[in-house]
C-alpha positions as CSV (number, residue, x, y, z in Angstrom):
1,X,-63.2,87.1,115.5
2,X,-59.7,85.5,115.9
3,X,-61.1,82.3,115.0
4,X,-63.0,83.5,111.7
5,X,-59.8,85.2,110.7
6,X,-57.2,82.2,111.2
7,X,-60.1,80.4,109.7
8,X,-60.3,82.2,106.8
9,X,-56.2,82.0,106.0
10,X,-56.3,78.0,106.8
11,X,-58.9,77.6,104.0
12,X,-57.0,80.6,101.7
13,X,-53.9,78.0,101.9
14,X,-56.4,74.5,101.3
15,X,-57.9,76.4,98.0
16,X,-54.4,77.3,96.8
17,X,-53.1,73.7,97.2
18,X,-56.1,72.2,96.1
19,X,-56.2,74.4,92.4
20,X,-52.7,74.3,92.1
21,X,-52.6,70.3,92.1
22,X,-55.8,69.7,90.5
23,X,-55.2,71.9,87.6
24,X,-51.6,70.1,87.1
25,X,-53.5,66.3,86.7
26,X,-53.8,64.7,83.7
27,X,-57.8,64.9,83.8
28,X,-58.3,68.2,85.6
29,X,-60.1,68.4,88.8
30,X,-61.3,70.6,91.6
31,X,-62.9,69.6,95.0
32,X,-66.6,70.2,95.1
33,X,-66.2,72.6,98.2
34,X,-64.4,75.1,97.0
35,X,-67.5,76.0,94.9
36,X,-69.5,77.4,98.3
37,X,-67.8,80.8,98.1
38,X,-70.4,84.1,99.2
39,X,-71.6,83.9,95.2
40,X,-71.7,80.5,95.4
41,X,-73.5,79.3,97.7
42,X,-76.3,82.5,96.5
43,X,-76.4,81.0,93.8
44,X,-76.9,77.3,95.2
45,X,-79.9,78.9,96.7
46,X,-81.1,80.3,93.5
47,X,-80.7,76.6,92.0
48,X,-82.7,75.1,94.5
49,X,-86.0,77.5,93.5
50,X,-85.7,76.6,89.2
51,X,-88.3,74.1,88.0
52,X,-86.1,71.2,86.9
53,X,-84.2,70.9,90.1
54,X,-86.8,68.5,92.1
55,X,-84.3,67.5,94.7
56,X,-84.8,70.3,96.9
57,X,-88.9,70.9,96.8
58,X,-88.9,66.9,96.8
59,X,-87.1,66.7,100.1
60,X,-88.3,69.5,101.7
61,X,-92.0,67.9,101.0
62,X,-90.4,64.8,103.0
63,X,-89.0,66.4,105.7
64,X,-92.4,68.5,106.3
65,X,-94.5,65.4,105.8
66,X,-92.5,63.3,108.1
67,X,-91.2,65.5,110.9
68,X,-92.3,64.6,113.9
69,X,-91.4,61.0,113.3
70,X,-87.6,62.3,112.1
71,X,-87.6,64.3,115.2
72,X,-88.6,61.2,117.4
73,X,-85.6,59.6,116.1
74,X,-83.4,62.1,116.9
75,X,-84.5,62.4,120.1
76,X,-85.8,64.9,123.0
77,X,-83.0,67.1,124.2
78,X,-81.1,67.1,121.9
79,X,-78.0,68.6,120.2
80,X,-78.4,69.1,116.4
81,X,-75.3,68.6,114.2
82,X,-75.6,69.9,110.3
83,X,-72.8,69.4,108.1
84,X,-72.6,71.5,105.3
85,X,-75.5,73.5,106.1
86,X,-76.0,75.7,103.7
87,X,-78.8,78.4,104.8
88,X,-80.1,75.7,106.6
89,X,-83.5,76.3,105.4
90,X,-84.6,72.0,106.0
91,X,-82.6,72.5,109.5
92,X,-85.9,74.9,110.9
93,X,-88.2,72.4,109.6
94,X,-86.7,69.6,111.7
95,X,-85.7,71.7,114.5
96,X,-88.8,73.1,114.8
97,X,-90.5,69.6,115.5
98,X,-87.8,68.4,118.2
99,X,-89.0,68.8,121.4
100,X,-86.4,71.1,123.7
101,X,-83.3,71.2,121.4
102,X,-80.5,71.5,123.7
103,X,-78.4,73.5,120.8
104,X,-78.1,73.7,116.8
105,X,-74.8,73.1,115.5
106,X,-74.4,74.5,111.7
107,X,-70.9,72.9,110.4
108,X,-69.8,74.3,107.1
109,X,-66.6,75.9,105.2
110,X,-68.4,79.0,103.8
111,X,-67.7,81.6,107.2
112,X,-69.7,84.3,105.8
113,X,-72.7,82.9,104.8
114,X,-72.5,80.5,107.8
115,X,-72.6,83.4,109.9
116,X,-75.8,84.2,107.7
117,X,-77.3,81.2,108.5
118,X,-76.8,81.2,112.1
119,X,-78.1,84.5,112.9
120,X,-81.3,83.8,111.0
121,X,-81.4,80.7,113.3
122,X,-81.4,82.5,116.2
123,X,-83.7,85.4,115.4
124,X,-86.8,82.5,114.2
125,X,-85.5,80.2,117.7
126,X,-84.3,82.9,120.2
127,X,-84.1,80.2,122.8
128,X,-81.9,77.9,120.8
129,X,-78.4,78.0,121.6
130,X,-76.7,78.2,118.1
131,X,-73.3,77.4,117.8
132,X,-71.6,77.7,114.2
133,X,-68.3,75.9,113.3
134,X,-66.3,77.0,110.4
135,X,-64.5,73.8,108.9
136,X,-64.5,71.3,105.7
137,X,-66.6,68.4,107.2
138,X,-65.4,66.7,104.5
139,X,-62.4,66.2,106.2
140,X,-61.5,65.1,109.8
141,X,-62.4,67.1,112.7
142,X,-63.4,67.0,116.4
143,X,-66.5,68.9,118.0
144,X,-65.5,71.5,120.3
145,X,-65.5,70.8,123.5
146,X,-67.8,73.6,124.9
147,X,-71.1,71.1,122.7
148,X,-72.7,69.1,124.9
149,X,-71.8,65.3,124.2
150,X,-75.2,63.5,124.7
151,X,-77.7,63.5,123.4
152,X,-76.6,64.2,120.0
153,X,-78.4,63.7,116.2
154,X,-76.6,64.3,112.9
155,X,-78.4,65.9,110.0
156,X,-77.2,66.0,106.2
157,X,-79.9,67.0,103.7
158,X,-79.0,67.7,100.0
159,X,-77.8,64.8,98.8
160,X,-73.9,66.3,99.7
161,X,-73.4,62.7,100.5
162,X,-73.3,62.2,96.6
163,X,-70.8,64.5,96.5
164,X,-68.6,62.5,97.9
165,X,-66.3,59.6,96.3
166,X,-67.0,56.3,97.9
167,X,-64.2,56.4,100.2
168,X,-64.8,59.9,101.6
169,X,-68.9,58.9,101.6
170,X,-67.6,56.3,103.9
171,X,-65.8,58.3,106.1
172,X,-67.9,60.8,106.7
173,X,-70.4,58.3,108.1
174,X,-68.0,56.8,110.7
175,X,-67.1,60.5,111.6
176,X,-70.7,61.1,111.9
177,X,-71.2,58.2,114.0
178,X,-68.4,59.6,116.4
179,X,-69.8,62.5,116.9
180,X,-73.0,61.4,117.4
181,X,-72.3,59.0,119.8
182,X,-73.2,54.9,120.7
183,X,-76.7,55.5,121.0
184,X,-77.1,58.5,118.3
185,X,-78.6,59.4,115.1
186,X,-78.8,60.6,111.5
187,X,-81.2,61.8,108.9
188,X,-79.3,61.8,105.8
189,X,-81.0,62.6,102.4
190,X,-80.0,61.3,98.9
191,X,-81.4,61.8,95.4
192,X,-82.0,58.2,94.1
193,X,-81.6,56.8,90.7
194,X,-83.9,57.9,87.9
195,X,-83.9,58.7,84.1
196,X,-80.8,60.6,82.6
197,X,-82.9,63.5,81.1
198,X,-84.3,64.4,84.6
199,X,-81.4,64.3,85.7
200,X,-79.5,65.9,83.1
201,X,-82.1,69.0,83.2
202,X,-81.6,69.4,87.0
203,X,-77.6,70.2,86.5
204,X,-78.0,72.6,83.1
205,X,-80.9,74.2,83.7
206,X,-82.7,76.7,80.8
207,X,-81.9,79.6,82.4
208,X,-77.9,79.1,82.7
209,X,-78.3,79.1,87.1
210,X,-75.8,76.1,87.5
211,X,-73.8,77.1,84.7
212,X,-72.5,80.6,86.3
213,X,-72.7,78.2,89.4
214,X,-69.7,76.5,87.9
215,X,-68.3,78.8,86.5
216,X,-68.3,80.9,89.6
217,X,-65.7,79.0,90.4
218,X,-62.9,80.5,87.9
219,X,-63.6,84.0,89.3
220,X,-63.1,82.7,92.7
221,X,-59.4,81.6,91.7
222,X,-59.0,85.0,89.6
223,X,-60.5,86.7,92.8
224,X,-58.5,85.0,95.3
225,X,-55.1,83.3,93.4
226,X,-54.6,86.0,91.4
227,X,-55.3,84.1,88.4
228,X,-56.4,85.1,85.1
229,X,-58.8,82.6,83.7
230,X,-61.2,83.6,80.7
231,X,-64.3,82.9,82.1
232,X,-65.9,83.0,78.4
233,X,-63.6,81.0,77.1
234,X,-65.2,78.4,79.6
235,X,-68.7,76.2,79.3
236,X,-70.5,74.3,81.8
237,X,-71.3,70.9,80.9
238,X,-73.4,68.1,82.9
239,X,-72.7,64.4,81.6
240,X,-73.7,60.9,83.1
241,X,-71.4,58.8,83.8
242,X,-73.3,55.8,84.6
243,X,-70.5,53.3,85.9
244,X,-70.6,55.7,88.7
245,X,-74.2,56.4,88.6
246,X,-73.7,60.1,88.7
247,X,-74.1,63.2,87.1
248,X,-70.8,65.1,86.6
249,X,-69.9,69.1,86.1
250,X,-67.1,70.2,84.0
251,X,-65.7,73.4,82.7
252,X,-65.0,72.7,79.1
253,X,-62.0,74.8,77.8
254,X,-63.4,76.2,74.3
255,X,-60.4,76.8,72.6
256,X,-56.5,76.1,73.4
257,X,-55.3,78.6,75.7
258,X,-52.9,79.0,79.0
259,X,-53.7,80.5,82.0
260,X,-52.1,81.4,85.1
261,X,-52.7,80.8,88.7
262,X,-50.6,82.0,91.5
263,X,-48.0,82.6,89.7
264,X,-48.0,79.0,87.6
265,X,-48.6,78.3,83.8
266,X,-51.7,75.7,82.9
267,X,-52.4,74.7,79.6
268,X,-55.6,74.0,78.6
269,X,-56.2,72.0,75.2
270,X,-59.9,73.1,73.3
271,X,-62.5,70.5,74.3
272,X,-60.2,69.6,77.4
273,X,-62.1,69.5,80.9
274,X,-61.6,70.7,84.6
275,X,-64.0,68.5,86.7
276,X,-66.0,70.4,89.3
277,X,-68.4,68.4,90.9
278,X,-69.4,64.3,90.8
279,X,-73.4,64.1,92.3
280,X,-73.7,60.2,92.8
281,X,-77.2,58.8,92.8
282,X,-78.1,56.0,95.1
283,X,-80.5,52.9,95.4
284,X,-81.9,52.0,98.7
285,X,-79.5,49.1,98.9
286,X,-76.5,50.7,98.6
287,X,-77.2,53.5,100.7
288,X,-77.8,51.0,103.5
289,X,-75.2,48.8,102.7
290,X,-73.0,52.0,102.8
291,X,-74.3,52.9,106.1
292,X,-74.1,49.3,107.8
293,X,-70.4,49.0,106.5
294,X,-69.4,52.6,108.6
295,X,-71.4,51.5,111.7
296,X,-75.0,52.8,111.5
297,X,-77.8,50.8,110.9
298,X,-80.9,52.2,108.6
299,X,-84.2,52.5,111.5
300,X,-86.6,54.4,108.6
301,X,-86.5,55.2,104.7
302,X,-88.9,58.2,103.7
303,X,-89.9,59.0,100.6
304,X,-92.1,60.6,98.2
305,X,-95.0,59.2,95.6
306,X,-92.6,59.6,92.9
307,X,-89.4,57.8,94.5
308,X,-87.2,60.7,93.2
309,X,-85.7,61.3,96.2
310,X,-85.2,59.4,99.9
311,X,-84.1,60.2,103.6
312,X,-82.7,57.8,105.9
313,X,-82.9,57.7,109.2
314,X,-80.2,56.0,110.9
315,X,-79.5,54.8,115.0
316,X,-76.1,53.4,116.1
317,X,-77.7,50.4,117.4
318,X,-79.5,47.8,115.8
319,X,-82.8,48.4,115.0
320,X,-85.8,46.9,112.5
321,X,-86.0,48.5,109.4
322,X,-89.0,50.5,108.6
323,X,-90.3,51.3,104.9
324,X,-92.2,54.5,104.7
């Protein structure tokens, strides 16, 4: 409990830095993360269920159709590392197929629905040792030292790695790697190029989902910096920007206004953005590229029919690469 509660105040302090210097930048920008509050990530789960967003049912069609093979590459015995994992609804696909799991590792910054997550875990795989860890994985950090070392696989559905500038996309990899181990591996999902309105759809859907997704995010600083944002006085945009091939979330200020946000002053021009969220879309080459460059090397590629959305399997060592 001591843990989940210094936890709790480390993050408290990285959200109030992280506002208070991205609302002071010229184009105004917050990290990604900080949108995976309680609400937030309910209602990540309710985007993943609405028609235009594919990228969920498409993977989860992947990892069901290709299991046992991903869990061959993993390996038997092993200890399962998910960053970012959500309610790690993919995670008891895969771990269902390993063959004796030593433990489950769920890695994410979102303590209370983490906690969630795990305890669901355990109740549908009462003899899997689940062992949470509250921290952004984003960032550097070690595995505790009570996880077994070896064997270990890492697991990052969702596309999150198109979250991710190219930089941090990078390192995350090589920290992957370390953790995993020299002779470990990765399944690693990630939504592939395809035309801008299907894209476009799947980040403003009909039904306004991803828009109080986003805009979640200004009650979170109201709720939590004492701020006092007008949420209505706020709209959710998607646009492409295609020299980064990816779809981009902003909160577009309506009209001229100022806010405050722990104790500080921001003005906000009409038509003026914050930036919430960058979703990068890949090609099979650079995905692999990017993997070779932080020490992996791609073993298999599924996909669907459709190529709308891909997951990699990757090994430490060199292996032959395998289309599926």
């Amino acid at each position: 409990m001591l843990d989940l509660v210094e936890s709790k105040l480390s993050q408290h302090e990285a959200f109030r830095a992280d506002v208070l210097a991205g609302l002071s930048q010229r184009q105004k920008t917050l990290p990604s993360r900080w949108l995976y509050d309680q609400r937030g990530s309910e209602l990540f789960e309710e985007i993943t269920h609405l028609d235009e967003y594919y990228l969920t049912r498409t993977e989860t069609a992947i990892l069901r159709r290709n299991a046992g093979e991903m869990a061959a590459l993993c390996g038997d015995d092993v200890v399962l590392l998910e960053y970012g994992a959500g309610a790690g609804i993919k995670s008891e696909i895969l771990i269902d197929a390993l063959k004796a799991p030593r433990m489950y590792v769920p890695i994410d910054i979102a303590a209370d629905f983490l906690a969630q997550t795990a305890e669901r875990v355990r109740d549908r795989f009462p003899d899997l040792v689940t062992r949470p860890i509250i921290t952004d994985f984003t960032a550097d950090f070690d595995i505790p030292s009570d996880i077994t070392a070896h064997p270990r696989a890492a697991f990052f559905p969702g596309s999150t790695l198109g979250n991710l500038g190219g930089s941090e996309a990078a390192a995350l990899l090589r920290r992957m790697r370390e953790h995993v181990g020299g002779h470990g591996g990765a399944i690693i999902g990630v939504d592939l190029r395809k035309d801008v309105g299907t894209l476009i759809a799947a980040y403003d859907d009909r039904r306004g989902v991803t828009a109080e997704f986003n805009l979640n995010l200004l009650r979170r600083i109201n709720r939590e910096l004492e701020g006092d944002l007008d949420i209505m006085a706020f709209a959710h945009e998607a646009r492409w920007n295609e020299l980064e091939s990816a779809i981009e979330m902003h909160l577009v200020s309506r009209k001229a206004q100022v806010a405050t946000v722990a104790g500080r002053g921001f003005a906000f021009a009409q038509g003026e953005t914050i930036h919430t969220e960058t979703c990068r879309k890949f090609d099979v080459a650079a995905l692999t590229h990017a993997a070779q460059w932080s020490g992996w090397r791609v073993d298999r590629i599924w996909s669907d029919p459709a190529e709308l959305f891909a997951v990699f399997g990757l090994r430490t060592e060199a292996r032959a690469l395998r289309l599926s």
